[in-house]
C-alpha positions in Angstrom: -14.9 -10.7 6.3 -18.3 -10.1 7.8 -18.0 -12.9 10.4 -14.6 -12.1 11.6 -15.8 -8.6 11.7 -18.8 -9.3 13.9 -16.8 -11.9 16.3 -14.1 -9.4 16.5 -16.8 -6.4 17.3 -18.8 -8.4 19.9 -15.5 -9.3 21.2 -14.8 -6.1 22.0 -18.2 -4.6 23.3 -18.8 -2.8 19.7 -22.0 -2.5 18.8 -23.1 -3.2 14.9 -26.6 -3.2 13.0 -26.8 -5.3 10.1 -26.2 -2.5 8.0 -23.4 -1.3 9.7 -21.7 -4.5 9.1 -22.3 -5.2 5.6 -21.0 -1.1 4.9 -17.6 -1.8 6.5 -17.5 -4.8 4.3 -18.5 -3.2 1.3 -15.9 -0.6 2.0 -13.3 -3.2 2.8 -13.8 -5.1 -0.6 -13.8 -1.7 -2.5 -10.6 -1.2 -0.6 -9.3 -4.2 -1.2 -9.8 -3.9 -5.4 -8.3 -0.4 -5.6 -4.9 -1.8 -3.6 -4.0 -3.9 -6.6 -3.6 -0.3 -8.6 -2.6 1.3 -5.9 -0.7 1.4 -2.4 -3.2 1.3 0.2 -2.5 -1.2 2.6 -0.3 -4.4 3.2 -2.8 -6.2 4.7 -5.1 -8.3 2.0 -6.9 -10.9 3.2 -10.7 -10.2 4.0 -10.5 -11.9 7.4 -7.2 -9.4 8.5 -9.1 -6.7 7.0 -11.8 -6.8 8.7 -9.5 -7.6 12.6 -6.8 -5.4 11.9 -8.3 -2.8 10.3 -12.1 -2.4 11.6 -11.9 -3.9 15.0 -8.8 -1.7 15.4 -10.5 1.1 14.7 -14.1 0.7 16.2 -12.2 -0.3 19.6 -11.8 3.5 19.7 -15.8 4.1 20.0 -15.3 2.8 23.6 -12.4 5.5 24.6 -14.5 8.2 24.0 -17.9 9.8 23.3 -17.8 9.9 19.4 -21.9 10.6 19.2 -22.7 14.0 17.5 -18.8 15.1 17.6 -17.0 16.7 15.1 -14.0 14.4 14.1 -10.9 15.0 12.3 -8.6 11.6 11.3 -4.7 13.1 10.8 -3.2 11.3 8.0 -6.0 9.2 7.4 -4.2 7.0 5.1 -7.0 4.7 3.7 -9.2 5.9 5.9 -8.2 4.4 9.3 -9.5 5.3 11.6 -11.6 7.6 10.5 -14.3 5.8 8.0 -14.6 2.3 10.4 -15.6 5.6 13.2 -18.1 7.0 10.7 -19.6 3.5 10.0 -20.0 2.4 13.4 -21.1 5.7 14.6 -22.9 7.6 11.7 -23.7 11.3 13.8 -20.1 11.8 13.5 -19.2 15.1 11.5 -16.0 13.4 10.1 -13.1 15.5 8.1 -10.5 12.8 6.5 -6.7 14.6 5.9 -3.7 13.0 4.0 -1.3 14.8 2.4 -1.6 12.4 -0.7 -3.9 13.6 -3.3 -5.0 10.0 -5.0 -6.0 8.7 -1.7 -7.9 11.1 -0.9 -9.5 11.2 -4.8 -9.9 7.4 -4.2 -11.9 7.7 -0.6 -13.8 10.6 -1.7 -15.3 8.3 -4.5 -15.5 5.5 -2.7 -17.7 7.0 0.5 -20.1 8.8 -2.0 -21.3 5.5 -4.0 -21.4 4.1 -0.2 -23.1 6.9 0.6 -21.2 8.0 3.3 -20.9 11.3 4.4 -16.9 12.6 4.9 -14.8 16.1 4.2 -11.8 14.7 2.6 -8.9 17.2 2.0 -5.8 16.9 0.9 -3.6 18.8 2.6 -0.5 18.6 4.8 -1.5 18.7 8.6 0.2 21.8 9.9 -0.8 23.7 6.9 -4.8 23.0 7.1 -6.0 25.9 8.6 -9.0 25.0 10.7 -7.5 24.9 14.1 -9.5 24.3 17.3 -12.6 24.0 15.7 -13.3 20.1 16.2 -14.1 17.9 18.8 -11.6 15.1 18.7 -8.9 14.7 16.5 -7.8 10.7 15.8 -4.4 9.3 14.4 -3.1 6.1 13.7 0.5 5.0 12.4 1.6 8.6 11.5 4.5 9.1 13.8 6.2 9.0 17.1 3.6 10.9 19.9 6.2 13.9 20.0 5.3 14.8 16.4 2.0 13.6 16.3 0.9 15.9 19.4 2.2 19.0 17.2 -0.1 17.7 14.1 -3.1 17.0 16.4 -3.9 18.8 19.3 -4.2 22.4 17.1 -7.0 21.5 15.6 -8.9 20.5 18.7 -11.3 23.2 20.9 -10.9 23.6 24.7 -12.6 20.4 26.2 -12.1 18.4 23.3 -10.1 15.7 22.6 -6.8 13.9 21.0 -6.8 10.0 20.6 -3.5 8.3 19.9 -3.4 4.9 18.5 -0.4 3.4 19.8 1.2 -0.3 20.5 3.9 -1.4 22.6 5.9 1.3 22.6 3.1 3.8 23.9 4.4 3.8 27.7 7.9 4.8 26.0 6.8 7.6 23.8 4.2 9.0 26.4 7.4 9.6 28.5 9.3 11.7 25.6 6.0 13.8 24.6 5.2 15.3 28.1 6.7 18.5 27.5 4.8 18.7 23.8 1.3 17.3 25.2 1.9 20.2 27.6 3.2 23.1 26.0 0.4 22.4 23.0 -2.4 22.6 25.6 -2.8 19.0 26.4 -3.4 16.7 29.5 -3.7 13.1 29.5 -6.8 11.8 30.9 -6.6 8.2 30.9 -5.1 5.1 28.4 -8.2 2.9 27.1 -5.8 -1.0 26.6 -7.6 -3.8 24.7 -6.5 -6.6 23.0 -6.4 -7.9 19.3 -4.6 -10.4 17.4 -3.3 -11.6 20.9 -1.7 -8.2 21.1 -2.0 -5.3 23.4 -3.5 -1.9 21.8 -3.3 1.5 23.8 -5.6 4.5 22.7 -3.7 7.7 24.2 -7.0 9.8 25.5 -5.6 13.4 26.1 -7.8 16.4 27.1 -7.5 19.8 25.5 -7.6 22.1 28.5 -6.4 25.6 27.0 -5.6 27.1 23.8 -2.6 25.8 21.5 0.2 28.4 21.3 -0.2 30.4 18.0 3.3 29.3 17.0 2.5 25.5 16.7 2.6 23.9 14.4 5.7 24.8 13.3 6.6 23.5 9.6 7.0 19.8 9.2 10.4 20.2 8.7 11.0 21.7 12.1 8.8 19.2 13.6 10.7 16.6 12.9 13.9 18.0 13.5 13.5 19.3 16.6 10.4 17.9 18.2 8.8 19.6 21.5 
């Protein structure tokens, strides 16, 4: 895990200390004993881990300034993107969401006897209160842009920021979440592309430049329904 990890890293122009690397791992093997009791993640073997979860994720440390920001991962899952972030950049102020209690139980655990610092709530997105009061707010594999912009972009201040992790399709679902990115205070700044596992990843970078409508979010239900 650790080798792929550190080929993968300097592949990519990532930066990691010994330390670093051998806390992602550490992480990763915890992760990887907790999925046989529980749903975490399809991927399973240490070398995957390590390329398609923590390269993945610390690709994003090159799409933004992360240093000294307060971060909030929306539907963190098992902690993706947000913990690889945390690891790679420790000054982050990170806040972990999932609507799924047991994850979030499991990472809250898991980070203290790592000794990583996280907020990890478990709540539904457009019920968590704290809206525009971080920095940049980070997704990955939620849901179409359209609904994800609704989740996301509240709880980012004026001048902050909204990363999207998307694939293939990101050209497509840019096009059907212009009026949401818009109307929710949103502007896209620019699309960070790299590549991994001889595929092509797109980080969405959209700029907060005025306040998110009191209305939004609407109720999931509604959000999915009828999205902006």
């Amino acid at each position: 895990m650790e080798a792929t990890l550190r080929e993968e890293c300097a592949r990519l122009g990532v930066a990691l200390t010994d330390g670093q690397a051998a806390r992602l791992c550490a992480f990763g093997q915890a992760l990887l004993e907790q999925n046989k009791v529980m749903n975490l993640t399809a991927i399973t073997e240490p070398q995957a881990v390590a390329r398609l979860h923590f390269a993945d994720c610390l690709a994003l440390l090159n799409a933004a300034e992360f240093k000294n920001k307060s971060v909030i991962d929306v539907g963190c899952g098992a902690g993706f993107p947000g913990v690889p972030l945390k690891l790679g950049e420790p000054s982050i102020d990170l806040t972990l969401l999932d609507s799924l209690q047991k994850r979030i139980l499991w990472l809250d655990r898991t980070l203290n006897e790592l000794g990583v610092s996280a907020h990890c709530v478990a709540a539904r997105a457009e019920e968590y209160p704290h809206r525009e009061q971080f920095d940049i707010a980070v997704s990955r594999a939620v849901a179409r842009l359209n609904v994800l912009a609704e989740l996301c972009l509240p709880f980012v201040k004026v001048g902050g920021c909204f990363l999207a992790m998307k694939a293939a399709a990101a050209e497509q679902e840019l096009d059907e979440a212009k009026r949401a990115v818009a109307l929710l205070g949103g502007k896209l700044e620019k699309t960070y592309e790299y590549e991994l596992d001889g595929a092509c990843r797109r980080v969405l970078v959209f700029r907060k430049t005025k306040p998110t409508p009191k209305q939004y979010p609407r109720r999931f239900a509604k959000i999915k329904q009828q999205p902006l």
